[in-house]
C-alpha positions in Angstrom: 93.1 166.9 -43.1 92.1 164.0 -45.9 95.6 164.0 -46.9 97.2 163.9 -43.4 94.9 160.8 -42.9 95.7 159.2 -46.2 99.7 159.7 -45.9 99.1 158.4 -42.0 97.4 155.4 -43.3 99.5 154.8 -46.1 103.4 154.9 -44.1 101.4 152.4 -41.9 99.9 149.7 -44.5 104.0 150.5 -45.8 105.6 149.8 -42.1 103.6 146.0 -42.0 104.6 145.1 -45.3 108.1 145.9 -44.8 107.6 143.8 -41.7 106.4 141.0 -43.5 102.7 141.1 -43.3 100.1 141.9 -45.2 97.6 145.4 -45.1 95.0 146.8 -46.6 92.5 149.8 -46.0 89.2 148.6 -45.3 85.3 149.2 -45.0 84.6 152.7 -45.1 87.6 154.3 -46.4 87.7 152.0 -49.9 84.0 152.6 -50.2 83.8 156.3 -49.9 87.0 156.5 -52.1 85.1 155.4 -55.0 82.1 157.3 -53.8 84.5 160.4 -54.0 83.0 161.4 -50.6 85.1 163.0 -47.9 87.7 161.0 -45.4 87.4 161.1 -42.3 88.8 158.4 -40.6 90.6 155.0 -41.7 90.2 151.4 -40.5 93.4 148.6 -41.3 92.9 145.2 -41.8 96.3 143.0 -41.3 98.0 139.3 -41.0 100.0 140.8 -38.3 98.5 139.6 -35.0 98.0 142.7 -32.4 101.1 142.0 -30.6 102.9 142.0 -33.4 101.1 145.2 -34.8 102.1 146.8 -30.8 105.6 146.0 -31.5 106.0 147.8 -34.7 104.7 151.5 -33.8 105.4 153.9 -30.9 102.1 154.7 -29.5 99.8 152.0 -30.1 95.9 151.8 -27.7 94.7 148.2 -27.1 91.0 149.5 -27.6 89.8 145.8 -28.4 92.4 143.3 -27.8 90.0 140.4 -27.6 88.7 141.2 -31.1 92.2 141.8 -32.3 91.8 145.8 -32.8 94.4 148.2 -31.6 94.6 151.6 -32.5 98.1 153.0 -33.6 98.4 156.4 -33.5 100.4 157.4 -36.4 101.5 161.2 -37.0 98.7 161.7 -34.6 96.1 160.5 -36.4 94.1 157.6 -34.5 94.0 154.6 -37.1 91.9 151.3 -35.8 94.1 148.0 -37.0 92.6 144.9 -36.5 93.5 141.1 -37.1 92.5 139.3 -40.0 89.4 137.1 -38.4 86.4 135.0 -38.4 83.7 135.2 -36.1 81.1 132.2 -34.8 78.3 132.5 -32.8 76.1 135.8 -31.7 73.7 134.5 -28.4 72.5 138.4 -27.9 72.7 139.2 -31.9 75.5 141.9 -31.7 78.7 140.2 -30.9 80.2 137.3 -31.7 80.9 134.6 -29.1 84.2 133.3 -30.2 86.6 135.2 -32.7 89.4 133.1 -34.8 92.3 134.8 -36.4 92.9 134.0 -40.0 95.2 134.9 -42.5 93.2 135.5 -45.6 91.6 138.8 -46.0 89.1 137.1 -48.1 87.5 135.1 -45.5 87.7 138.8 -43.2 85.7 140.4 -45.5 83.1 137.1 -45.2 81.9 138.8 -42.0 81.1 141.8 -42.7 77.7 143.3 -43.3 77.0 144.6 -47.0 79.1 144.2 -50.2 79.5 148.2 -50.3 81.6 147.5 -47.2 83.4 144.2 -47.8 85.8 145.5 -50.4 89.6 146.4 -49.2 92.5 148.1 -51.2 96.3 147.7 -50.2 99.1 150.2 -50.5 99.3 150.5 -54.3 95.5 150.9 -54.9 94.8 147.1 -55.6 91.3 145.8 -55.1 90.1 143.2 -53.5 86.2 142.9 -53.6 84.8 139.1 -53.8 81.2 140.3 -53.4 81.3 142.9 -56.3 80.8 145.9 -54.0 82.1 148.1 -56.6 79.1 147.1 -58.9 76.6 147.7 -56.1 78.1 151.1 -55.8 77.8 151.8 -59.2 74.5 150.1 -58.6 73.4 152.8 -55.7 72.2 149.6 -53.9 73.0 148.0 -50.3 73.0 144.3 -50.2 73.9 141.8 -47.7 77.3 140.0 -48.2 76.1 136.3 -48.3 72.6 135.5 -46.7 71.3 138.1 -45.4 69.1 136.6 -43.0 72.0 135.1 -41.7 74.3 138.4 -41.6 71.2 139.9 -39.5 71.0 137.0 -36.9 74.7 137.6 -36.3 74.2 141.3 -35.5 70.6 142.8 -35.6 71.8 146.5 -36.1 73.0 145.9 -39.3 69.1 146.0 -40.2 68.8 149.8 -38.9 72.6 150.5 -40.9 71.3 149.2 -44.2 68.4 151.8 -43.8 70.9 154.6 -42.8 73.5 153.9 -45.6 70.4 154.1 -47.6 69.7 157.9 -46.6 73.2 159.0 -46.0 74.5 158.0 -49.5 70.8 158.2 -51.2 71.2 153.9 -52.4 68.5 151.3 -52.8 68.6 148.5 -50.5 68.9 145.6 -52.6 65.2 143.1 -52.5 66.3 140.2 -51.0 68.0 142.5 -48.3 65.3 144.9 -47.8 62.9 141.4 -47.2 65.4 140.0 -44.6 64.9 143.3 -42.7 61.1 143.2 -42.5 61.6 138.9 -42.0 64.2 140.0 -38.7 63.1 143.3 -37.8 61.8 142.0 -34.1 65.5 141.1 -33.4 66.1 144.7 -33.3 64.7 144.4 -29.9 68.0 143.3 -28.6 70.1 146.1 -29.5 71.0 148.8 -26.8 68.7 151.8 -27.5 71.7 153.9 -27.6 73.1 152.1 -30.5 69.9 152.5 -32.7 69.8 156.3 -31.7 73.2 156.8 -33.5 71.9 155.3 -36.5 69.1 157.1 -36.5 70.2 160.2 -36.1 72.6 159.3 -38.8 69.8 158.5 -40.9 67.5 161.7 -40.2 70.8 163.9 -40.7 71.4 162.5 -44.4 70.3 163.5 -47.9 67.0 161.0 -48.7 65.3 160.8 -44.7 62.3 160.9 -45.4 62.2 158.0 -47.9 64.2 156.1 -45.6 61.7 156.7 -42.5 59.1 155.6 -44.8 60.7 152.1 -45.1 61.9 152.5 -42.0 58.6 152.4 -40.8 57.3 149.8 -43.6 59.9 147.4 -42.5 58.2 147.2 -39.0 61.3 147.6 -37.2 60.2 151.1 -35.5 57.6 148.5 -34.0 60.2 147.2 -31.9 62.2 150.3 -31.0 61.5 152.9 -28.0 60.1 156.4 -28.9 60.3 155.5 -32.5 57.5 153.1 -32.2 55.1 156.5 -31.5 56.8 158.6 -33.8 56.4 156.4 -36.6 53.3 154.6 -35.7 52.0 156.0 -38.9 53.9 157.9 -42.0 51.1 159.3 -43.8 52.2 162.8 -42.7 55.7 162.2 -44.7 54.6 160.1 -47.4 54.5 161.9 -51.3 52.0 159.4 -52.0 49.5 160.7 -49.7 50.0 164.3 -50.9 51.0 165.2 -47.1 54.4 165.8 -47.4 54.9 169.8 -48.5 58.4 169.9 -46.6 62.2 168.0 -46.5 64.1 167.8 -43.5 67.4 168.9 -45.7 65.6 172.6 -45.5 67.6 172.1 -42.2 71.2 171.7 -41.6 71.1 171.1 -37.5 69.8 167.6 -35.6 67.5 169.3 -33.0 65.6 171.0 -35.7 65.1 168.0 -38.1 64.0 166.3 -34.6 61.1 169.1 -34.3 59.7 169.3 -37.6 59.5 165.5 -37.5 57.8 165.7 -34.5 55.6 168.5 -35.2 54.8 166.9 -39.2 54.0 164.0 -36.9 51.5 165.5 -34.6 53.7 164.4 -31.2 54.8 168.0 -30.8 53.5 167.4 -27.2 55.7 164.0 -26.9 58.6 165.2 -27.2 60.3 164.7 -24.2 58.9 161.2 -23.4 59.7 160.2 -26.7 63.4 161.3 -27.0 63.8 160.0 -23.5 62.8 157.0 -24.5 65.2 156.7 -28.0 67.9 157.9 -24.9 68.7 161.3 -26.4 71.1 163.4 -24.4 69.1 166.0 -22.2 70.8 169.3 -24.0 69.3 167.8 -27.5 65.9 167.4 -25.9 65.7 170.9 -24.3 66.7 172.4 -27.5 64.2 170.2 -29.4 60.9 171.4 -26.9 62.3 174.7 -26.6 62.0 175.3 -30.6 58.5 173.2 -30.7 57.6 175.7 -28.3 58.5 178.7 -29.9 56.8 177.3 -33.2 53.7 176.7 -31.3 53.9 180.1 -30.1 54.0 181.9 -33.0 50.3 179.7 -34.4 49.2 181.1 -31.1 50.4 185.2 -31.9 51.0 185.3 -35.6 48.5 187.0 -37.8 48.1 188.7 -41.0 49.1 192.3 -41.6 46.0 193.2 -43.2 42.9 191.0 -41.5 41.1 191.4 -44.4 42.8 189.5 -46.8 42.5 186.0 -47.2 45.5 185.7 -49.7 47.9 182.9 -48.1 50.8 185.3 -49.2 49.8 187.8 -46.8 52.3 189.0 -45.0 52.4 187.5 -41.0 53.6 189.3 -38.4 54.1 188.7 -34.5 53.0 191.7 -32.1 55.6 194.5 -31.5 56.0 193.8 -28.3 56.0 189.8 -28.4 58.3 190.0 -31.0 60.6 192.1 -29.3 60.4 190.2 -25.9 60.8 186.8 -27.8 64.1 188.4 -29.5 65.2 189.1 -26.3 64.9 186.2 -24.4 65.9 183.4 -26.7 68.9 183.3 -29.0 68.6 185.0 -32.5 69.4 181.9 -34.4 66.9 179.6 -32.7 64.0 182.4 -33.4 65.2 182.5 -37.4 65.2 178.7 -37.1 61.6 178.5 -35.6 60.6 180.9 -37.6 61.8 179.1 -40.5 59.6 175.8 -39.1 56.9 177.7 -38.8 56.4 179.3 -41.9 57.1 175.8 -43.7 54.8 173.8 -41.1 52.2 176.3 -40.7 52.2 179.9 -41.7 50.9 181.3 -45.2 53.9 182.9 -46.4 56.4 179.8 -47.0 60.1 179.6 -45.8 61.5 181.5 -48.8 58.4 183.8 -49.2 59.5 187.6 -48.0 56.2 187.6 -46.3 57.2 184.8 -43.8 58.0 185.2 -40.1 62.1 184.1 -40.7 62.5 187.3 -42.8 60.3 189.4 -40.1 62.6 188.3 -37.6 65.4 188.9 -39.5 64.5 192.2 -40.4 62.7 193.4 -37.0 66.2 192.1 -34.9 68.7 194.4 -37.4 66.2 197.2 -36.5 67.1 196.7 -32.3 69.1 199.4 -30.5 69.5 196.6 -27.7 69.6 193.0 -29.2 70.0 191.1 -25.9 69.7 192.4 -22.1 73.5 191.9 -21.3 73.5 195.3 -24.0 71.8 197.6 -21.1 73.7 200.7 -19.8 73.2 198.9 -16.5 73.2 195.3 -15.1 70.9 193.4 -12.2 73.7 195.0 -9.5 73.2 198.3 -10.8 69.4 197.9 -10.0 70.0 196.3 -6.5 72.6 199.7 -5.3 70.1 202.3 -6.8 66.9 200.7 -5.0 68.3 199.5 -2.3 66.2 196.0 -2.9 67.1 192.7 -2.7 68.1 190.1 -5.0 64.7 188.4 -6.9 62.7 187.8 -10.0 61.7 191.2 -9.9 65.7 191.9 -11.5 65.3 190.1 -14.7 61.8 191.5 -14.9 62.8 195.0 -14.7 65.6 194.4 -17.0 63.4 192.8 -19.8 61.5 196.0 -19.5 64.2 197.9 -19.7 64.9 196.4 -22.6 62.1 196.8 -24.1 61.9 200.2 -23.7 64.9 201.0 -24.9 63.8 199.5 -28.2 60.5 201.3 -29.2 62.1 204.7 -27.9 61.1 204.9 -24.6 63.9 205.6 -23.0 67.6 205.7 -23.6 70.4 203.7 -23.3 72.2 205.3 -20.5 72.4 204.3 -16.9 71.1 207.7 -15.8 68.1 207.5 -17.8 67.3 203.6 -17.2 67.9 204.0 -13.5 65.6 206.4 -13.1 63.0 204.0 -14.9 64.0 201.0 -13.1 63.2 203.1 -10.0 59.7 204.0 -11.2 58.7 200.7 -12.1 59.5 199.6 -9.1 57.2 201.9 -7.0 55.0 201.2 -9.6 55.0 197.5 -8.4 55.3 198.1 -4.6 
């Protein structure tokens, strides 16, 4: 796919040259080229005005005419092409009142937000970088092209992207930067929510979170920011220098479970859905997130030792037959391991790597099942209904759980014959 993408981009910076104009591959793409970091998507900086670019290519999206962008598809690749410009005046600190078209990608690259990201590259691999971006890379630092006090006033969330570019690519933000953001962070305040969630999940899903969170925190914009402002109210519980932190959130690879052990490290276990609500998280990431809290809170509440008498904290922990069993059963296998995992690096003796954890118990008691999830049974809720003769109710799913769990300590077989007869006897049980 990176070479589709880079031929795409190239035969287009080649088609406005032909044309007469000029091209180059901007922001991102030159940036991470240097970085020798995956491509994923391209962004084109021209002379041509966006009619001009329309008339040149087949299928061509007017995604932001006003701003000069268009995206031309090109092979099928979706490439964003937009106008050389200036831009003046930002009354809600996010976009700009009035944009000129210029043609000099020098002064296009004057309004952009950090040097890392104000360098451009045309066809033949020339660079242009008036703010020495490609020292700051070389560096590991994000600063502010120009003032930065001035780049923040224009667009507040480039405060909250300094801070994620910081953890996604593991860079210092430059002094003089990092001050503006603590000297602006109440601006923040006029930013969508949903524009700071995407940097900040951005920022919890890269390689150095927890040092960003810190200043994050330290900056005082997660005063000014829904949900984060109770989160982060304090950061002792992920601060080294406290001798807190025992954990990294890059133990996990997927958001919802970063978004737990934060929560849980934090002591908001309990706030979870108010505060996600209020960052504007999408209601499938939130269920997940209190689903796994729960099941972590679970286990403190059933886990214990193998041997009660030892006080070793490499003892091995264990979850009752039974619980186990109906916990396997009723939630998928790889949010247990994941819980599990949370657990025994938030609160359980053995440690997340530690054979005496809960993870590997799971893992190990789950390989063991004869039935690993209900919809395995010899028979089905229908199947229950015809040989009772009852109707539909909670009772089904009970029965089958049962069922279930019989089938895996050797109660009963696997056959419809056999757990038919057991359904039925439960059921006159309960009647």
């Amino acid at each position: 796919m990176k070479g589709n993408v880079i031929r795409a981009g190239t035969r287009l910076l080649e088609t406005l040259e032909h044309a007469g104009y000029t091209a180059y591959f901007v922001g991102g793409y030159v940036r991470d080229f240097f970085l020798n970091r995956p491509v994923n998507d391209l962004d084109v900086a021209t002379s041509a005005a966006p009619e001009e670019v329309m008339k040149l290519f087949e299928r061509v999206v007017p995604t932001g005419l006003a701003h000069g962008t268009v995206t031309v598809l090109m092979d099928g690749i979706p490439i964003e092409v937009t106008t050389y410009r200036t831009e003046t005046g930002y009354a809600d600190y996010r976009r700009p009142d009035q944009v000129k078209f210029v043609t000099s990608i020098e002064e296009d690259l004057a309004r952009r937000d950090f040097t890392i990201n104000a360098m451009a590259m045309d066809v033949r691999g020339k660079l242009v970088d008036p703010y020495n971006g490609k020292c700051d890379l070389r560096r590991r630092q994000i600063r502010a092209v120009g003032e930065a006090n001035e780049r923040f006033a224009e667009d507040a969330l480039r405060m909250f992207r300094a801070l994620r570019f910081a953890s996604q690519l593991s860079f210092e933000i430059e002094a003089a930067t990092m001050a503006a953001i603590a000297d602006n962070a109440s601006l923040i305040s006029h930013i969508a929510v949903e524009r700071i969630r995407a940097e900040w999940h951005k920022l919890i899903m890269g390689t150095e979170p927890e040092s960003t969170i810190i200043l994050l925190a330290g900056t005082g914009l997660a005063a000014h920011i829904p949900g984060l402002s109770r989160l982060l109210h304090t950061t002792e519980w992920i601060d080294p220098s406290e001798g807190k932190r025992t954990v990294t959130l890059r133990e996990w690879s997927d958001l919802h479970v970063r978004w737990a052990v934060l929560l849980l490290l934090s002591g908001t276990g309990n706030e979870s859905t108010n505060i996600m609500r209020a960052l504007r998280c999408e209601n499938k990431l939130i269920k997940k997130c209190k689903q796994l809290i729960h099941l972590v809170m679970n286990f403190a509440e059933n886990t214990e030792p193998v041997s009660q008498s030892t006080k070793s904290p490499a003892a091995s922990m264990t979850v009752p037959e039974e619980k186990a069993l109906c916990i396997l059963l009723t939630h998928a296998y790889e949010e247990v391991v994941a819980a599990a995992s949370v657990y025994d690096r938030l609160i359980g003796a053995g440690g997340r790597s530690s054979p005496c954890g809960l993870e590997p118990f799971f893992r190990q008691r789950y390989e063991t099942m004869a039935v690993k999830n209900i919809s395995s049974l010899a028979v089905s809720g229908a199947d229950l209904q015809r040989a009772t003769g009852r109707s539909p109710g909670m009772w089904i799913s009970r029965v089958l759980l049962q069922l279930a769990l019989d089938v895996n300590t050797d109660c009963v077989a696997n056959t419809a014959d056999a757990l038919l007869a057991r359904a039925r006897m439960m059921v006159n049980e309960y009647t």
